[in-house]
N, CA, C, O and CB atoms as a CASP TS submission, in Angstrom:
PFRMAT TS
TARGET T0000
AUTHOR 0000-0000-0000
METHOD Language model
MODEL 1
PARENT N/A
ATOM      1  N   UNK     1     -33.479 -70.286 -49.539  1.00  0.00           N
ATOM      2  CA  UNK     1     -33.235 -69.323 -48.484  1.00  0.00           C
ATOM      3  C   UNK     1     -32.190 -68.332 -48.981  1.00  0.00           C
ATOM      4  O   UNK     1     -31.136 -68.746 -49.462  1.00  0.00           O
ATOM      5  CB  UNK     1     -32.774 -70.025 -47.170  1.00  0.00           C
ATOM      6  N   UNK     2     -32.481 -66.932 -48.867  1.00  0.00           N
ATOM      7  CA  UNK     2     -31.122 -66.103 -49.427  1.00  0.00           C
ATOM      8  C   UNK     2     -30.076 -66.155 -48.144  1.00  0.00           C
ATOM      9  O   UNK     2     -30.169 -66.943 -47.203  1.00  0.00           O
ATOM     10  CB  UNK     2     -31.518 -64.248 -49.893  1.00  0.00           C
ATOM     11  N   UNK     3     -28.982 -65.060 -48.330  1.00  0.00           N
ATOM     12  CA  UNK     3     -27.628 -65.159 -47.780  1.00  0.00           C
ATOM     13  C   UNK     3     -27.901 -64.722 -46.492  1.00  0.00           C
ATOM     14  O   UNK     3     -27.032 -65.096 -45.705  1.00  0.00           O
ATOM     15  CB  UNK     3     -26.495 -64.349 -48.493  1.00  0.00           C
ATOM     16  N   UNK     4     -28.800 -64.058 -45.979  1.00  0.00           N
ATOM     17  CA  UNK     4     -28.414 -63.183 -44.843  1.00  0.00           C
ATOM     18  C   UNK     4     -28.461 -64.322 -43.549  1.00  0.00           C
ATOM     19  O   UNK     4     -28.790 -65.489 -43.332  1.00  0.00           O
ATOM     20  CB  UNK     4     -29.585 -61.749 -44.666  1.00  0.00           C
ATOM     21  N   UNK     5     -27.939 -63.229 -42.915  1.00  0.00           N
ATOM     22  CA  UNK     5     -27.401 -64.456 -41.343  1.00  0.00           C
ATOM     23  C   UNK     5     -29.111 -63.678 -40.558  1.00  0.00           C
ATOM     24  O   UNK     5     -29.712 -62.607 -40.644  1.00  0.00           O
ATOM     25  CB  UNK     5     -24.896 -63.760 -39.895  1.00  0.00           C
ATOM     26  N   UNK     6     -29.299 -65.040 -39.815  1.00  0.00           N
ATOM     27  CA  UNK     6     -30.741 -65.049 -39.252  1.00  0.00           C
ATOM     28  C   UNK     6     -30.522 -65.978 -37.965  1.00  0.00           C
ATOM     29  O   UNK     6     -29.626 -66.812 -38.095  1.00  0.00           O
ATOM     30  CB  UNK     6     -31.977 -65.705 -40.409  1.00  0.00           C
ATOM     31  N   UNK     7     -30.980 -65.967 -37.146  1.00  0.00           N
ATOM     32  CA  UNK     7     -31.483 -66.128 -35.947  1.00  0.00           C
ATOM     33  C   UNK     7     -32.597 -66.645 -35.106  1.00  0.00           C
ATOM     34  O   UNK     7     -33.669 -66.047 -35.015  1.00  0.00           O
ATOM     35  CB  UNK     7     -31.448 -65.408 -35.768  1.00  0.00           C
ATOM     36  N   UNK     8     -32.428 -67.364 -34.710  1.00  0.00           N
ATOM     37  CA  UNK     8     -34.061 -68.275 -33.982  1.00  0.00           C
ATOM     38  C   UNK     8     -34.116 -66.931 -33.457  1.00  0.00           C
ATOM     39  O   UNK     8     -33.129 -66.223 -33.259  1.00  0.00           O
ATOM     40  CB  UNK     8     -34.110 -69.995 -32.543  1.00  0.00           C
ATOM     41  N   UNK     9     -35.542 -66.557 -33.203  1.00  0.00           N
ATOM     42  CA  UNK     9     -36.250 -65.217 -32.255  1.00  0.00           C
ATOM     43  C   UNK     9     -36.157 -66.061 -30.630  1.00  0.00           C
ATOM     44  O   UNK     9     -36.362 -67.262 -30.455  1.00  0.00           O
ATOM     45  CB  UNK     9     -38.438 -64.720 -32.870  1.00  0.00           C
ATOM     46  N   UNK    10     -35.933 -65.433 -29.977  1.00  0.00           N
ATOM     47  CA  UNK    10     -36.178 -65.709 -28.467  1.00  0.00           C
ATOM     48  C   UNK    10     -37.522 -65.128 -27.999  1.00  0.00           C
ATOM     49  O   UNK    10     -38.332 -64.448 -28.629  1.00  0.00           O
ATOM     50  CB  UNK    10     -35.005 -65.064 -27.564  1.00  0.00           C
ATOM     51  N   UNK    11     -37.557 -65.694 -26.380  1.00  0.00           N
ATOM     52  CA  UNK    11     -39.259 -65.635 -26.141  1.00  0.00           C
ATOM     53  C   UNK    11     -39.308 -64.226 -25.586  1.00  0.00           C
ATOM     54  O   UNK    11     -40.414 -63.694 -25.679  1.00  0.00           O
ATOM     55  CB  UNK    11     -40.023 -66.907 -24.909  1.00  0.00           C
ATOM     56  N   UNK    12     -38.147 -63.361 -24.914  1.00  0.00           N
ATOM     57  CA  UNK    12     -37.864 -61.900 -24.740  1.00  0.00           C
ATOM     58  C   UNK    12     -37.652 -61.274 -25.897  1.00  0.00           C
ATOM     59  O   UNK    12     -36.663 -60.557 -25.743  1.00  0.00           O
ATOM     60  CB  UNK    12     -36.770 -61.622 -23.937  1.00  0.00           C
ATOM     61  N   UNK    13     -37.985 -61.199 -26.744  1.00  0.00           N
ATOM     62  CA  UNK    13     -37.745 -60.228 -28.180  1.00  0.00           C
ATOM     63  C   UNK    13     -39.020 -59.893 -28.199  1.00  0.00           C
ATOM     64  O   UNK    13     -39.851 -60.388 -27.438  1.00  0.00           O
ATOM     65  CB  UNK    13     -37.189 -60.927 -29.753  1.00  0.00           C
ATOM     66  N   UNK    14     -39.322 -58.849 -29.252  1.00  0.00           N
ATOM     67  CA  UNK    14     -40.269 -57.978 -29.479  1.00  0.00           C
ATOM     68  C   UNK    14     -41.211 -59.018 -30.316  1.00  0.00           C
ATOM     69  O   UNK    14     -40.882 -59.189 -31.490  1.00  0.00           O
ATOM     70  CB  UNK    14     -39.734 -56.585 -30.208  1.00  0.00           C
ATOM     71  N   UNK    15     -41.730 -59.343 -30.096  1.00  0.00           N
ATOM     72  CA  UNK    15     -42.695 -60.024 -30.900  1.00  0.00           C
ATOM     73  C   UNK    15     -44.314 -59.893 -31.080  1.00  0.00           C
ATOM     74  O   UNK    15     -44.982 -59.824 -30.048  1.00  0.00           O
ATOM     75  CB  UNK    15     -42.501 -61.140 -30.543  1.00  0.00           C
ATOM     76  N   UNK    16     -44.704 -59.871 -31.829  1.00  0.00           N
ATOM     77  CA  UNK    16     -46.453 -59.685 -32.283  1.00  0.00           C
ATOM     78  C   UNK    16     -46.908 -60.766 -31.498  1.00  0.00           C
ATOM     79  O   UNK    16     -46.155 -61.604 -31.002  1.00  0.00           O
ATOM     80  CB  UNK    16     -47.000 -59.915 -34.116  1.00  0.00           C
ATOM     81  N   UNK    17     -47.993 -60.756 -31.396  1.00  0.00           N
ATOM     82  CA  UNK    17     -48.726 -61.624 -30.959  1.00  0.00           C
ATOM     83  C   UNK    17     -48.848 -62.900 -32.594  1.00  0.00           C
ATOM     84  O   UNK    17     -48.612 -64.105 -32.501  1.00  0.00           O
ATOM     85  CB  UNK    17     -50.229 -60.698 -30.311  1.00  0.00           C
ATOM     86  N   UNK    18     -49.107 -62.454 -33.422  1.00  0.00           N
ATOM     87  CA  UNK    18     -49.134 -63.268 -34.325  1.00  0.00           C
ATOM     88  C   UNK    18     -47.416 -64.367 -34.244  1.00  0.00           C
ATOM     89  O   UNK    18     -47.210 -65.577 -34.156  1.00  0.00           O
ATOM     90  CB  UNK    18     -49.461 -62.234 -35.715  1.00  0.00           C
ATOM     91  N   UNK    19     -46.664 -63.353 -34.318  1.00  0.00           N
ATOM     92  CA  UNK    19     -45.507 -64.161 -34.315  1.00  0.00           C
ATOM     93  C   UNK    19     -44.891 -65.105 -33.158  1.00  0.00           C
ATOM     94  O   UNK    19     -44.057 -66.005 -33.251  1.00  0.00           O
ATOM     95  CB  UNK    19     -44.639 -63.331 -34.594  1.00  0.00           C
ATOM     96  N   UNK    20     -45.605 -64.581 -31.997  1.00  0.00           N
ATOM     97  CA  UNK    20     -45.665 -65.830 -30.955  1.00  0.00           C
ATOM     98  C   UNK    20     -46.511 -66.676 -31.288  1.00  0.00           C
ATOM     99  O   UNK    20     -46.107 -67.834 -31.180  1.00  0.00           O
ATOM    100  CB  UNK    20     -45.998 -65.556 -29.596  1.00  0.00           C
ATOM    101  N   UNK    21     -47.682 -66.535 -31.706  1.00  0.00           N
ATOM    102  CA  UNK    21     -48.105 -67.978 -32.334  1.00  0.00           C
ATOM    103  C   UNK    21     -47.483 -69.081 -33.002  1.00  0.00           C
ATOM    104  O   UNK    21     -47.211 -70.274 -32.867  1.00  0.00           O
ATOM    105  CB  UNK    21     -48.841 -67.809 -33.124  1.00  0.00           C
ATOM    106  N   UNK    22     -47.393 -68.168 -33.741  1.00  0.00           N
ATOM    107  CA  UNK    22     -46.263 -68.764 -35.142  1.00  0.00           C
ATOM    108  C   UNK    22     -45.057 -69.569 -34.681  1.00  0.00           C
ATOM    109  O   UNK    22     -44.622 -70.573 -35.246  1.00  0.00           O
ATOM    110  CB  UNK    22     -45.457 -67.379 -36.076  1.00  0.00           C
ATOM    111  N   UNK    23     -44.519 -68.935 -33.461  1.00  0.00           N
ATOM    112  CA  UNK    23     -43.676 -69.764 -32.870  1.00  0.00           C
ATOM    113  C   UNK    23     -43.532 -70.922 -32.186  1.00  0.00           C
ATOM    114  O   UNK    23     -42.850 -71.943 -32.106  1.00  0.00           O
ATOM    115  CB  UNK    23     -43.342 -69.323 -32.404  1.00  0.00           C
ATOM    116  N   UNK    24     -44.863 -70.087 -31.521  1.00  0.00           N
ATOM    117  CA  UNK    24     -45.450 -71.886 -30.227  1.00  0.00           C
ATOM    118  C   UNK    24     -45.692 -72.865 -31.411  1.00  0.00           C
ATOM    119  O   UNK    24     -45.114 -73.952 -31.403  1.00  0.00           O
ATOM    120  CB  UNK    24     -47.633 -71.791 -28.933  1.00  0.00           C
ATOM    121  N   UNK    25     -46.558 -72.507 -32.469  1.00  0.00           N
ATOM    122  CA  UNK    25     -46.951 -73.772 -33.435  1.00  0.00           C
ATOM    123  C   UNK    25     -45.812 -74.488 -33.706  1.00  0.00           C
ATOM    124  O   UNK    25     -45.834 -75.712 -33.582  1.00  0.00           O
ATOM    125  CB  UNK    25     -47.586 -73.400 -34.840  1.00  0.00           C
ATOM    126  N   UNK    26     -44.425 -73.680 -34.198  1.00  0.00           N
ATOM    127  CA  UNK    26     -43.425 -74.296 -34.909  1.00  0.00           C
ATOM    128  C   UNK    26     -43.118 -75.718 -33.464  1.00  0.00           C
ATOM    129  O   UNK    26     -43.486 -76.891 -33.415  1.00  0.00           O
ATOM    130  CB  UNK    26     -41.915 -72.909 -35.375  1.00  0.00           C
ATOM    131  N   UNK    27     -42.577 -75.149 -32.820  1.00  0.00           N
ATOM    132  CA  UNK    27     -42.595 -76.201 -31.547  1.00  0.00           C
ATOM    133  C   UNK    27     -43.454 -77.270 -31.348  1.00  0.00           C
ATOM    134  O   UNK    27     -43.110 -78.330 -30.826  1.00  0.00           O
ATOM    135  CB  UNK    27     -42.811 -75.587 -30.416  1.00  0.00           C
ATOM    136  N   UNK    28     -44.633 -76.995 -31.778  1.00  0.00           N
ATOM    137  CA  UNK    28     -45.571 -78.253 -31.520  1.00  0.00           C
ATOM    138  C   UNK    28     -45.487 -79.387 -32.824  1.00  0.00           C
ATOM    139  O   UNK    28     -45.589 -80.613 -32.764  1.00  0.00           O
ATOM    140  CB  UNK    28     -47.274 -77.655 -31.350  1.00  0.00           C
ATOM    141  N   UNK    29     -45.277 -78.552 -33.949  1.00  0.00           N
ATOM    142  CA  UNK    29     -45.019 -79.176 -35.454  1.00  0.00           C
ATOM    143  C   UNK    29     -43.923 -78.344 -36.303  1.00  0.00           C
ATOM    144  O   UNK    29     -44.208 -77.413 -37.057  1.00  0.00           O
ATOM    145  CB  UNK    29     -46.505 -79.147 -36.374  1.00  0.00           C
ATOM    146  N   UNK    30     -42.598 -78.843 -36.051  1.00  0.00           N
ATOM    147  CA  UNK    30     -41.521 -78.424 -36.535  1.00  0.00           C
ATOM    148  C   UNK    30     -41.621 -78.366 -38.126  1.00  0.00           C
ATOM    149  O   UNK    30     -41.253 -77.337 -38.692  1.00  0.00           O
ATOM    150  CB  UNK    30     -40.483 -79.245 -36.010  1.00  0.00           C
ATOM    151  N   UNK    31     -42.099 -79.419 -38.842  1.00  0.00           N
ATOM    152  CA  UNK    31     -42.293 -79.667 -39.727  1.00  0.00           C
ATOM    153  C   UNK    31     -42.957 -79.526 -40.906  1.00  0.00           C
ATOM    154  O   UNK    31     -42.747 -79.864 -42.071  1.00  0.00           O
ATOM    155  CB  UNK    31     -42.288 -80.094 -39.481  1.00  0.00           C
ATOM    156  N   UNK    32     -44.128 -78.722 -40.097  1.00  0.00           N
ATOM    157  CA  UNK    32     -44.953 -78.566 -41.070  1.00  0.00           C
ATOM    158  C   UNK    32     -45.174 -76.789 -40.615  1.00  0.00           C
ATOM    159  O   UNK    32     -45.927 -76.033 -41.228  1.00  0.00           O
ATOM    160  CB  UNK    32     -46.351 -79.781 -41.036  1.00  0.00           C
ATOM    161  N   UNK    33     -44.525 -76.484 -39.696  1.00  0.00           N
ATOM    162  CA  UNK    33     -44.740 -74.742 -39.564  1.00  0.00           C
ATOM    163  C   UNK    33     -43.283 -74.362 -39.445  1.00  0.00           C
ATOM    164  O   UNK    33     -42.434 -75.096 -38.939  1.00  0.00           O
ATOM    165  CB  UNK    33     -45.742 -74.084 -38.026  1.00  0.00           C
ATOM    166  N   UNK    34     -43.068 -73.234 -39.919  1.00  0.00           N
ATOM    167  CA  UNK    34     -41.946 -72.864 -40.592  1.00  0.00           C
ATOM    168  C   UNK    34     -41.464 -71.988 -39.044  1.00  0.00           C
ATOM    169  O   UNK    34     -42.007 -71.915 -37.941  1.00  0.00           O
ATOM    170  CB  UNK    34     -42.246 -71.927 -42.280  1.00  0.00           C
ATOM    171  N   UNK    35     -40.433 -71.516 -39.502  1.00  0.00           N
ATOM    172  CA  UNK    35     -39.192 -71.289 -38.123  1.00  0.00           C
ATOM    173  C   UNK    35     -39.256 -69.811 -38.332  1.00  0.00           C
ATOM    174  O   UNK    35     -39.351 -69.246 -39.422  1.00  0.00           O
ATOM    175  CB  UNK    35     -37.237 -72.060 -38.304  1.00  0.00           C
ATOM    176  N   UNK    36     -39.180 -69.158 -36.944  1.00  0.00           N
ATOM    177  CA  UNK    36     -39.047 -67.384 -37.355  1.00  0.00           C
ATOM    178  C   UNK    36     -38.034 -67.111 -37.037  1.00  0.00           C
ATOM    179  O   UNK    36     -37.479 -67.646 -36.078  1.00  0.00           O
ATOM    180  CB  UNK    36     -39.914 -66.258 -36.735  1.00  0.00           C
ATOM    181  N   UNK    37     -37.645 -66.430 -37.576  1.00  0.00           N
ATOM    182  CA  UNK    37     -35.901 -65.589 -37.455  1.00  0.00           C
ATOM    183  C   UNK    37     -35.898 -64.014 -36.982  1.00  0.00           C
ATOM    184  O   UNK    37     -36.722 -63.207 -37.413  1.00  0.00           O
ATOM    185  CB  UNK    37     -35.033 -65.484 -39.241  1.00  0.00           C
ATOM    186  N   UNK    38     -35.001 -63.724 -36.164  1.00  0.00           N
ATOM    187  CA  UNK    38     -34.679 -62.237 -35.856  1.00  0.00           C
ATOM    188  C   UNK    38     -33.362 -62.180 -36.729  1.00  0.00           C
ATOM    189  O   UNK    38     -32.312 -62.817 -36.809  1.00  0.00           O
ATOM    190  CB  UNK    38     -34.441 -61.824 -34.079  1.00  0.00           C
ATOM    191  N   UNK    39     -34.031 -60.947 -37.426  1.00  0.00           N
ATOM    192  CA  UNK    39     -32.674 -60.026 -37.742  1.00  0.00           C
ATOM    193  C   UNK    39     -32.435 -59.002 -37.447  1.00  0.00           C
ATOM    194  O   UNK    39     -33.355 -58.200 -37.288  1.00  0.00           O
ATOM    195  CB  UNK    39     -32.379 -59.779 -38.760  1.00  0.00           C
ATOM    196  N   UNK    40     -31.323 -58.687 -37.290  1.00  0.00           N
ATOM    197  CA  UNK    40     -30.804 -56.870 -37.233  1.00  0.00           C
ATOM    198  C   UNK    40     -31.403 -56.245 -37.813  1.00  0.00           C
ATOM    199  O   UNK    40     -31.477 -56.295 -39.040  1.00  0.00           O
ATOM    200  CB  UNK    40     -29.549 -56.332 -37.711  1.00  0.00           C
ATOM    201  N   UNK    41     -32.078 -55.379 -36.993  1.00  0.00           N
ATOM    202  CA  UNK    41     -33.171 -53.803 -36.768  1.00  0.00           C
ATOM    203  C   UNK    41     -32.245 -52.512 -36.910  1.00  0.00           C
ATOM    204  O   UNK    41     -32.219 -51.539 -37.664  1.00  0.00           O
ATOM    205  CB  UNK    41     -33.992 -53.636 -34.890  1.00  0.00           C
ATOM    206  N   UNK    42     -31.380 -53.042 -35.650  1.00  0.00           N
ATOM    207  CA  UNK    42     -31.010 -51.698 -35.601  1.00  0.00           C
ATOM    208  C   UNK    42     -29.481 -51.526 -34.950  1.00  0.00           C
ATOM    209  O   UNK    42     -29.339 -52.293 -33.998  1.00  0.00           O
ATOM    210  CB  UNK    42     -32.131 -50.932 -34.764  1.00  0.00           C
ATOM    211  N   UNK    43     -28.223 -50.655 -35.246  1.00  0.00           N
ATOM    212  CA  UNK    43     -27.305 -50.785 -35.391  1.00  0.00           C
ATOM    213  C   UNK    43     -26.567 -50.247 -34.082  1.00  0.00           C
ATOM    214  O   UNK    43     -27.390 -49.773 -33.298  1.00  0.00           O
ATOM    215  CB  UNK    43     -27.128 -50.386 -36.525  1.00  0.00           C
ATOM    216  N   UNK    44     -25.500 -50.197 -33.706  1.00  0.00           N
ATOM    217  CA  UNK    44     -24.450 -48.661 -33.173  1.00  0.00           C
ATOM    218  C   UNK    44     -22.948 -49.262 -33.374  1.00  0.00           C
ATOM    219  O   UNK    44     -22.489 -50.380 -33.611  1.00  0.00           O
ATOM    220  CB  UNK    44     -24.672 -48.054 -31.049  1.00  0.00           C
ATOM    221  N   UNK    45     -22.400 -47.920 -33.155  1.00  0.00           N
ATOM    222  CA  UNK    45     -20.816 -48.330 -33.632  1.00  0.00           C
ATOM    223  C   UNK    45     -20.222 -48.946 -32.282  1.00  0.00           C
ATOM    224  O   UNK    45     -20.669 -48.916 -31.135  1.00  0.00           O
ATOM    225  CB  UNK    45     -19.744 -46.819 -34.205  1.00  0.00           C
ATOM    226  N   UNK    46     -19.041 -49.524 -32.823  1.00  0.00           N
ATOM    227  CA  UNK    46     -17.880 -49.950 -31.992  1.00  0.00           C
ATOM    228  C   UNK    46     -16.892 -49.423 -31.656  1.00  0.00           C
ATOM    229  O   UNK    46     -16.395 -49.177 -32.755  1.00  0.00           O
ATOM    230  CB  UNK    46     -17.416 -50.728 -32.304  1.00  0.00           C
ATOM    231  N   UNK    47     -16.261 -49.078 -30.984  1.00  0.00           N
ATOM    232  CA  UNK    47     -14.654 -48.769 -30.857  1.00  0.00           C
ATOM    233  C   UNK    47     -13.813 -49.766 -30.587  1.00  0.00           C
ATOM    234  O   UNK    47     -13.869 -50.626 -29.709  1.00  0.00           O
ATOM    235  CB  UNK    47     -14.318 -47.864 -29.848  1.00  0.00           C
ATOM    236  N   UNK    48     -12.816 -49.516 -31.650  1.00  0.00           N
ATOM    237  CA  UNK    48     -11.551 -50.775 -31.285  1.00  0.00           C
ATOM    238  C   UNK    48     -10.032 -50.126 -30.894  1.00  0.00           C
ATOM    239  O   UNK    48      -9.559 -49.343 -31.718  1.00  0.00           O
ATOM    240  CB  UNK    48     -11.228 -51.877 -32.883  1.00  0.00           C
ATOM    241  N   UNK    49      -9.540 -50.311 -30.123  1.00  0.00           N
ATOM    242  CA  UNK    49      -8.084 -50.009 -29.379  1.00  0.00           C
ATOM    243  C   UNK    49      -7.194 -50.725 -29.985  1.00  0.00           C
ATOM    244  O   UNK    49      -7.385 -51.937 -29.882  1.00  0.00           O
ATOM    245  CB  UNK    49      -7.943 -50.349 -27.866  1.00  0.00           C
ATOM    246  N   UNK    50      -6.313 -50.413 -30.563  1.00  0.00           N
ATOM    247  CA  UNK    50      -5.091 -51.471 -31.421  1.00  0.00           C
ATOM    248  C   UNK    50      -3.789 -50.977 -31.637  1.00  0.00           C
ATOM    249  O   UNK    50      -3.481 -49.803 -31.842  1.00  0.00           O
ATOM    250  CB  UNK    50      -5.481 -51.843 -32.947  1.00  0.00           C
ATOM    251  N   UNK    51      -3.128 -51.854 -31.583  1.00  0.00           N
ATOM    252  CA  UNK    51      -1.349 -51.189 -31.662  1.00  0.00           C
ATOM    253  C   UNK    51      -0.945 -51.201 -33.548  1.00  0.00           C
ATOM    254  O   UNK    51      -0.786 -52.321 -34.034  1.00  0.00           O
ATOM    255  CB  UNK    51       0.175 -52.743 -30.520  1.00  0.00           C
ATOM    256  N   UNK    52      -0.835 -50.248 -34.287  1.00  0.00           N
ATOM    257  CA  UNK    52      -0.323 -50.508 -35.664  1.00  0.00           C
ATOM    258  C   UNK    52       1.559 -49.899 -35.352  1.00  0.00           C
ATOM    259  O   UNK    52       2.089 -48.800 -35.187  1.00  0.00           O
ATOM    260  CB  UNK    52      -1.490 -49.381 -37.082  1.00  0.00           C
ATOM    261  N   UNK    53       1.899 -50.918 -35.388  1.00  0.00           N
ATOM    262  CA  UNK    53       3.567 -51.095 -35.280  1.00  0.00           C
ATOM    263  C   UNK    53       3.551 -50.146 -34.032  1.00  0.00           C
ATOM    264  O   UNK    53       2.649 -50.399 -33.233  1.00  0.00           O
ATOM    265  CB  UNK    53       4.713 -50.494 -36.815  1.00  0.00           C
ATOM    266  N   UNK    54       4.376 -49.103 -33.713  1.00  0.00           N
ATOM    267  CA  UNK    54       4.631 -48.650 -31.958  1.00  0.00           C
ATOM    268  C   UNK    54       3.485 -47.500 -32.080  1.00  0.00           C
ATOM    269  O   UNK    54       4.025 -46.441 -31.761  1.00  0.00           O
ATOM    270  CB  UNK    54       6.604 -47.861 -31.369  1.00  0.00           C
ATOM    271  N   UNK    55       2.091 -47.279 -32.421  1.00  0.00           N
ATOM    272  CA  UNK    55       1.328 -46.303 -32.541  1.00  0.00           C
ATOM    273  C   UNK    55       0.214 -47.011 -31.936  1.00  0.00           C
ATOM    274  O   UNK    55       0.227 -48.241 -31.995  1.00  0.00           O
ATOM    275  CB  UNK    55       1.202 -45.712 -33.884  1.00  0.00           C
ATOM    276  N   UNK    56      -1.029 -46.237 -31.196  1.00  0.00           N
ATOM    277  CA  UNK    56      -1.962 -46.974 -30.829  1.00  0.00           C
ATOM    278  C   UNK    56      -3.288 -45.998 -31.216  1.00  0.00           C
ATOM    279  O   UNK    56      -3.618 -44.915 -30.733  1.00  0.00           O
ATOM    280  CB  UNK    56      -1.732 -47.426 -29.311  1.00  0.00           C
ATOM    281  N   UNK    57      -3.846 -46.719 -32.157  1.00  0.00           N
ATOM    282  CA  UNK    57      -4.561 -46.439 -32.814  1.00  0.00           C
ATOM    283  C   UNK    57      -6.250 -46.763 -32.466  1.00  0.00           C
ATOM    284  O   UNK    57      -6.528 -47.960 -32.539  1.00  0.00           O
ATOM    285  CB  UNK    57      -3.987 -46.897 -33.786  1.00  0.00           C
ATOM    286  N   UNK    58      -7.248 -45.960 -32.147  1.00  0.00           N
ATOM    287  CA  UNK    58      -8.472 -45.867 -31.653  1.00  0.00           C
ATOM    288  C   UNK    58      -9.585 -45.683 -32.881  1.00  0.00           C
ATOM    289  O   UNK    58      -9.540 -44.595 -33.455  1.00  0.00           O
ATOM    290  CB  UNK    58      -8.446 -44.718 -30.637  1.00  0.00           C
ATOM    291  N   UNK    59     -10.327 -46.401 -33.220  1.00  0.00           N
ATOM    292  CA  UNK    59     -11.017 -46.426 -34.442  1.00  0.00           C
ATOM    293  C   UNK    59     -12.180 -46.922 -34.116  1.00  0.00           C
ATOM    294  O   UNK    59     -12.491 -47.773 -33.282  1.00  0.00           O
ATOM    295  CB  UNK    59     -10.420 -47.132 -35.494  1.00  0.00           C
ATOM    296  N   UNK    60     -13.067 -46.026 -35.191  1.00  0.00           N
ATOM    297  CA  UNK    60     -14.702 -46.401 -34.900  1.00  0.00           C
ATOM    298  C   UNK    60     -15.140 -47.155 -35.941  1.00  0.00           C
ATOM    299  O   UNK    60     -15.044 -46.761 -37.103  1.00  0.00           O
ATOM    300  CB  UNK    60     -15.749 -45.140 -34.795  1.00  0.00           C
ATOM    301  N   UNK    61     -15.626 -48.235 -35.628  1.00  0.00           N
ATOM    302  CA  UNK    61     -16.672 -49.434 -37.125  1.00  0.00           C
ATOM    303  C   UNK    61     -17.969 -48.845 -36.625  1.00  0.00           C
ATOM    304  O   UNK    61     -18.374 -48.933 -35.466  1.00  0.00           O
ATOM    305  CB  UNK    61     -16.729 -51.870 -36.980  1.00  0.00           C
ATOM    306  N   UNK    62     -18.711 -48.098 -37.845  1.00  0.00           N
ATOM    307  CA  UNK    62     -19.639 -48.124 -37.556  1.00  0.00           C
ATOM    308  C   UNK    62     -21.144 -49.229 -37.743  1.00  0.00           C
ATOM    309  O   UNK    62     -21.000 -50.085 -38.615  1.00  0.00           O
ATOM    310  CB  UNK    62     -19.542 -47.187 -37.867  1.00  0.00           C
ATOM    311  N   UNK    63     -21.890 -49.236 -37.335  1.00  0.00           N
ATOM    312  CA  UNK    63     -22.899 -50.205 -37.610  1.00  0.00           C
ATOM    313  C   UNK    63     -22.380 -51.842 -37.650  1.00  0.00           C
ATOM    314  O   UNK    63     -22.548 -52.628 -38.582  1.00  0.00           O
ATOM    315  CB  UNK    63     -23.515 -49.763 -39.000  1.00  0.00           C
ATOM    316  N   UNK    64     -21.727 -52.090 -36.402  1.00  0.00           N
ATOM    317  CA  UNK    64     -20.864 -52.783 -35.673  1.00  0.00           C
ATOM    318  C   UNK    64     -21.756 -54.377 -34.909  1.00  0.00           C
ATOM    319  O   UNK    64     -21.742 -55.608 -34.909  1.00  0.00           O
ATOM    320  CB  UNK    64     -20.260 -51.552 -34.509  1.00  0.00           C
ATOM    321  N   UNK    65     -22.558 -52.960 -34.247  1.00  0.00           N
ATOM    322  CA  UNK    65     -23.280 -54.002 -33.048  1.00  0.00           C
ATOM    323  C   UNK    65     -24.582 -53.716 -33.190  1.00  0.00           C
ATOM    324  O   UNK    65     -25.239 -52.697 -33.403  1.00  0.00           O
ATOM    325  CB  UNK    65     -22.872 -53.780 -31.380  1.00  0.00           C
ATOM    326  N   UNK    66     -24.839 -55.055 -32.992  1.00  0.00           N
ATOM    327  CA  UNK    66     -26.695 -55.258 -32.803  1.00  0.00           C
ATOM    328  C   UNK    66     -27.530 -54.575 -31.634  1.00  0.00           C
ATOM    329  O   UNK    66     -27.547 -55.340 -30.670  1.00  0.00           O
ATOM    330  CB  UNK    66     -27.085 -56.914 -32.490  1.00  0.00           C
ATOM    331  N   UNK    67     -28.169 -53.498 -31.408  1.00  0.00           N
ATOM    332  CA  UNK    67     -28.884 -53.182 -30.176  1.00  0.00           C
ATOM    333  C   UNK    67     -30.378 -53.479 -30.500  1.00  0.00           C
ATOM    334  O   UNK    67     -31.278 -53.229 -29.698  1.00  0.00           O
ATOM    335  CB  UNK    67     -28.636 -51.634 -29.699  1.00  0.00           C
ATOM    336  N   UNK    68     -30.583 -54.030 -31.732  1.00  0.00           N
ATOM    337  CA  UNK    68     -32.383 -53.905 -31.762  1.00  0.00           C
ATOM    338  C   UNK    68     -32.299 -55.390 -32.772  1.00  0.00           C
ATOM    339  O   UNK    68     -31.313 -55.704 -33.437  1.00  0.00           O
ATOM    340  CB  UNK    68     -33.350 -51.971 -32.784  1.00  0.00           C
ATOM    341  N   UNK    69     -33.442 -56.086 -32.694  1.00  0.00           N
ATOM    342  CA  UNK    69     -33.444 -57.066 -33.496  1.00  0.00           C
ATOM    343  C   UNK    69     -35.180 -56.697 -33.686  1.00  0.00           C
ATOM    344  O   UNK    69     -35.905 -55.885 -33.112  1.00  0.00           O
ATOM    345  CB  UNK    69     -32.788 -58.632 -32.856  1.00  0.00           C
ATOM    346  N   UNK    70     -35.467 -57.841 -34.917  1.00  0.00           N
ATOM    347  CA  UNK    70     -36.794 -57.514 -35.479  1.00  0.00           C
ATOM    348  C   UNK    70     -37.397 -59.194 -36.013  1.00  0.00           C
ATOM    349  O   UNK    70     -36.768 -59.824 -36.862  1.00  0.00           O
ATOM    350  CB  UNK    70     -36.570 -56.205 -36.923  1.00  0.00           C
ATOM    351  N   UNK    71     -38.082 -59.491 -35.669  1.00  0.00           N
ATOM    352  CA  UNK    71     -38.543 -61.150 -35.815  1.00  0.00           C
ATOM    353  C   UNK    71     -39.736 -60.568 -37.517  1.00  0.00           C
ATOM    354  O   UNK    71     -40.395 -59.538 -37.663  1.00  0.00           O
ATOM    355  CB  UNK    71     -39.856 -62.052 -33.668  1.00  0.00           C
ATOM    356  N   UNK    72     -39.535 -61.827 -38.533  1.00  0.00           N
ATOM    357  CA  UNK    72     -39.962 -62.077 -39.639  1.00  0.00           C
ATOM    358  C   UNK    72     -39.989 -63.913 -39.675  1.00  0.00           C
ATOM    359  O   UNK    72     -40.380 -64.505 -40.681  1.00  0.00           O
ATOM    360  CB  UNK    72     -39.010 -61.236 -40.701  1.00  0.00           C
TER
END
């Protein structure tokens, strides 16, 4: 398995019809049908509010938060 962070898909996610299959099967035979994962699709930034020594400092991370996921 490589590094990336992955996710059981939920039954509200975007999913194919193939990949709901794929899913119900895994459930019926864990073992012998393999597990689908959602990953991050799609991004937006964050804003963070923070004190650096007596200054308060407002900063954007971009590509922060998850708004879209994508099942494989």
């Amino acid at each position: 398995m490589d590094n990336r962070s992955k996710f059981l898909c939920h039954k509200n996610s975007n999913m194919s019809s193939y990949f709901q299959m794929q899913n119900s099967l895994h459930h019926i035979h864990p073992k012998k049908i393999s597990t689908l994962y959602c990953q991050p699709k799609r991004f937006a930034p964050t804003m963070l509010l923070y004190y650096d020594g007596s200054n308060i400092i407002l900063k954007r991370y971009d590509n922060m938060r998850v708004v879209e996921c994508s099942c494989s």
